[in-house]
N, C-alpha and C positions, 0 to 999 in steps of 0.2 A: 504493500500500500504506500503511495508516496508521502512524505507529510505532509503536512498544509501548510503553504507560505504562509508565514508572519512577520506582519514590522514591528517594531519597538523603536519611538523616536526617541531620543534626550532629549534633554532640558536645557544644554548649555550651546555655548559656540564650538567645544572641541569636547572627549569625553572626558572626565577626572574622576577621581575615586570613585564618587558617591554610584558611579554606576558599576563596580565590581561585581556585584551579584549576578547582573544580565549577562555582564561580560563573560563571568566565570562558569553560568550556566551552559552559555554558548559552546565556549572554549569544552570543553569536557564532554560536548555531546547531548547532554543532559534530556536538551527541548527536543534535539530527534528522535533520543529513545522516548517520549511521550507521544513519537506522532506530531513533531513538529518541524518548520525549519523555519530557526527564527533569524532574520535580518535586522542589525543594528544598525540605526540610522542618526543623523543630523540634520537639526532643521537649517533651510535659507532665509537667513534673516531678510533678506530683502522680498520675501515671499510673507514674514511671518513667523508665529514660534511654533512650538510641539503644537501647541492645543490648535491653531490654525492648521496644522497639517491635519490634527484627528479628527476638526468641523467638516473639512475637505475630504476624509474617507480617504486621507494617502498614505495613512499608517491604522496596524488596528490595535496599535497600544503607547499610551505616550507616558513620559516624566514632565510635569508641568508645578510651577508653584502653585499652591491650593487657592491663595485668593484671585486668580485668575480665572481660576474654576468656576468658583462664585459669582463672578464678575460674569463669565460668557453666560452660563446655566440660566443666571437671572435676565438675560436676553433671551432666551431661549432657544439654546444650543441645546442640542439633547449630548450632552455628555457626561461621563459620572465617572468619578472619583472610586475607585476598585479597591485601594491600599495606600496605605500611607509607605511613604521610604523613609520620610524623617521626622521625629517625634521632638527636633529643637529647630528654632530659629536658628539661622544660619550668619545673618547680616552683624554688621559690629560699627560700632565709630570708632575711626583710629584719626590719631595723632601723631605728635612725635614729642619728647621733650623740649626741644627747640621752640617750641610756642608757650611751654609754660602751663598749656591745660591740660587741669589734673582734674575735672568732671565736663558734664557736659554742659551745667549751666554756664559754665566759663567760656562756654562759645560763645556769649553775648559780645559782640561789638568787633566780632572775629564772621573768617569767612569756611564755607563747609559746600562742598563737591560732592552731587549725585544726580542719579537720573530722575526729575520732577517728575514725576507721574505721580497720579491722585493719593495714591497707595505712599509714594518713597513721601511725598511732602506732608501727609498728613504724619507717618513713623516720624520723620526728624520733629514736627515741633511738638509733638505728643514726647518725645524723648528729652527733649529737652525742657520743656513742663516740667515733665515727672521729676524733675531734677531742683524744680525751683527757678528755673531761669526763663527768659522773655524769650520766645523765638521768634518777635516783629522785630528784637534788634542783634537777630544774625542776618549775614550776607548769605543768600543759597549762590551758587554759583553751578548751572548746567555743564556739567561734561557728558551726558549723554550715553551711553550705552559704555563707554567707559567708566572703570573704577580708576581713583588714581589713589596710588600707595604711598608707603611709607617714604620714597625715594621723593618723590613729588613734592611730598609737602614739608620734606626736611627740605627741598630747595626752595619753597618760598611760594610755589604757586597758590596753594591756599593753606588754612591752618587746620582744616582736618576733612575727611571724606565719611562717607555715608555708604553701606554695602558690600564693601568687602568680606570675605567668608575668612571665617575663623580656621576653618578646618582645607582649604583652599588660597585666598590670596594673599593672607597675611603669613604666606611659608615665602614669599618673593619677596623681591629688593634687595639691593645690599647695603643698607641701614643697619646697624650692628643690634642685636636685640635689647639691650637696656636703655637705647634710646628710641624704643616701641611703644606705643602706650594704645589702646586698644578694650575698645568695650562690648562684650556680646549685647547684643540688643533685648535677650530675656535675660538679660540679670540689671538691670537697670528703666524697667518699669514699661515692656511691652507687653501685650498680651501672649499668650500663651499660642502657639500652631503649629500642624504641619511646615514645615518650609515646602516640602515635594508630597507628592501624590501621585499612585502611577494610575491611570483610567483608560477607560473607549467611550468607543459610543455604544448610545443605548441600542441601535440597529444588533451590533454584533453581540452584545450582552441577549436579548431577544429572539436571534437567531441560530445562535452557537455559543450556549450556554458551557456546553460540555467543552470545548474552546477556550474559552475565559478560567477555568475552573484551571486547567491543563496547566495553563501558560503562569496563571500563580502558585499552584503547588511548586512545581517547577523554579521559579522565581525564590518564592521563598529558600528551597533549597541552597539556592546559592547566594545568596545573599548569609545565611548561616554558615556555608561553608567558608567566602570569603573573612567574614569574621573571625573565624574559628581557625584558619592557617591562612595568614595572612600572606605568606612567603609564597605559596601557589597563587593566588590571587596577584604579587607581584609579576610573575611570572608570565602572565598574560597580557598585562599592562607592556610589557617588552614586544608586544607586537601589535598592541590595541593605542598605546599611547607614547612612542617613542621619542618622541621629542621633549620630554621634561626629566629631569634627572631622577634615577632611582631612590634619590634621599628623599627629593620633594613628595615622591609617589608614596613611598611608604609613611612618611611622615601624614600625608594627609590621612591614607590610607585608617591609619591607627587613630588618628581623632574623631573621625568621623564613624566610624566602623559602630561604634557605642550607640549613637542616634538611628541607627535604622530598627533597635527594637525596645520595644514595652515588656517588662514582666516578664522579659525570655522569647517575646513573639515577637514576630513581623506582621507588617502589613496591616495592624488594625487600624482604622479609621477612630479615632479617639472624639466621643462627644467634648469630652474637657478641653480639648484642643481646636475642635471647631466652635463651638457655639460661640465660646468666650470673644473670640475673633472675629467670626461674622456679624456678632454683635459691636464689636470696634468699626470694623469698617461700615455697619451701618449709620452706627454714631458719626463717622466723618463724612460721611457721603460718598463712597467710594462704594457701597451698595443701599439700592431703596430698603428690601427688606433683609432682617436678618436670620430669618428661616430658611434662608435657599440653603444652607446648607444639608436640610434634613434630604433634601430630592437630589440633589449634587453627589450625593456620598452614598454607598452600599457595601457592606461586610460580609455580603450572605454569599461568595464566591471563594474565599478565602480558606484553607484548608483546616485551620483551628475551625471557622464555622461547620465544613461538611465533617468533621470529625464528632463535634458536639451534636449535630444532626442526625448523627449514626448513633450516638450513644444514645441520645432520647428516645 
């Protein structure tokens, strides 16, 4: 029997750790021995991201950030949220000692670099609130789908950025690490979320359930296994992501590796995680309501579910 072609887009411009589990299921066989042949792909930003390719039915499984989800769904995308990948915010404010700022209310009357969109401007002055400080007397400064690091803003371009990942871009630069200064964004007064979600659409959830069902057992698998021997999961990244150094790879590798599970699991779509959220971004207006996320998200495919399904 042939398998069934299947895609899997990322979530980013090139692939990094956070996608080890697909990779590793890949690499290994895993998805063919289920009856599958899974194709890893990358979206065209000039096209669009993940979730634009899975509105377009040009992949049948993507990585997208969750309020994105919410964002399209409450338009009425039929798309839905299958698993969670990451159970932490990802995003951070970083500085440098060079500026002097040792929180973030201290960004008053200083300048901070990220990509405005309704979501990144409503985080920075919610972040900066929660801190005590005014965020009408910071300067935003657009860089756009670029992050700019730690090198950047020891040279003076601005005095601190917005977005960069803890477990990803804050391993760059050659800024020497004690003159790093760097805040994850859930330790410092955002709400609580997914950062990623992997989903389809509802068509294929409806049509080929037993599909969907495959392609996350499978997933999970490797995403455990990556965890669990890091050094094999290295190992793939040598022909999946050659171009960044094996220190970088593993070093992300190991930070991140912790946030793809809850309580020992993968994959679960966590209420405490969305409601809290969807409720923030309703509150700033980044969504009308904040129940999309009950129709956005489904757990009933995930292998803890059909396991518990079978014990009932």
């Amino acid at each position: 029997m042939t398998p069934a072609h299947v895609r899997v887009q990322l979530e980013y411009f090139h692939p990094w750790p956070n996608a080890a589990g697909v990779q590793l299921a890949a690499a290994e066989g895993w998805y063919r021995d289920a009856g599958l042949d899974v194709e890893v792909t990358l979206f065209d930003p000039l096209r669009g991201d993940s979730l634009a390719s899975l509105s377009r039915r040009e992949t049948e499984f993507a990585i997208f950030p969750s309020n994105r989800l919410l964002v399209r769904r409450e338009q009425g995308e039929p798309l839905v949220g299958v698993a969670a990948v990451n159970h932490r915010a990802m995003e951070t404010i970083q500085t440098t000692t060079r500026t002097g700022i040792t929180r973030p209310r201290e960004l008053e009357g200083r300048t901070i670099a990220f990509n405005p969109t309704p979501r990144g401007l409503a985080m920075v002055r919610h972040l900066i609130r929660a801190d005590g400080g005014d965020p009408e007397a910071v300067t935003f400064v657009d860089s756009g789908a670029r992050e700019l690091g730690f090198d950047e803003i020891e040279a003076g371009e601005v005095d601190a950025s917005f977005g960069g990942y803890w477990a990803w871009d804050l391993l760059f630069d050659a800024l020497p690490q004690e003159r790093r200064v760097f805040w994850p964004v859930d330790e410092i007064g955002a709400p609580p979320y997914h950062s990623y979600l992997l989903g389809t659409h509802e068509r294929l959830v409806e049509q080929e359930p037993e599909l969907v069902r495959a392609f996350l057992a499978v997933t999970a698998r490797g995403y455990h296994a990556a965890a669990a021997d890091q050094e094999r999961a290295l190992a793939v990244f040598e022909r999946t992501i050659p171009y960044f150094s094996q220190a970088v790879l593993a070093r992300s590798l190991e930070l991140v590796a912790p946030s793809w599970f809850h309580a020992g699991a993968w994959g679960a779509q966590r209420r405490e995680l969305l409601e809290p959220y969807a409720a923030w971004l309703a509150e700033h207006g980044v969504l009308r309501s904040a129940g999309v996320w009950r129709a956005a998200t489904r757990g009933d495919f995930l292998p803890e579910a059909a396991a518990g399904a079978a014990a009932a």
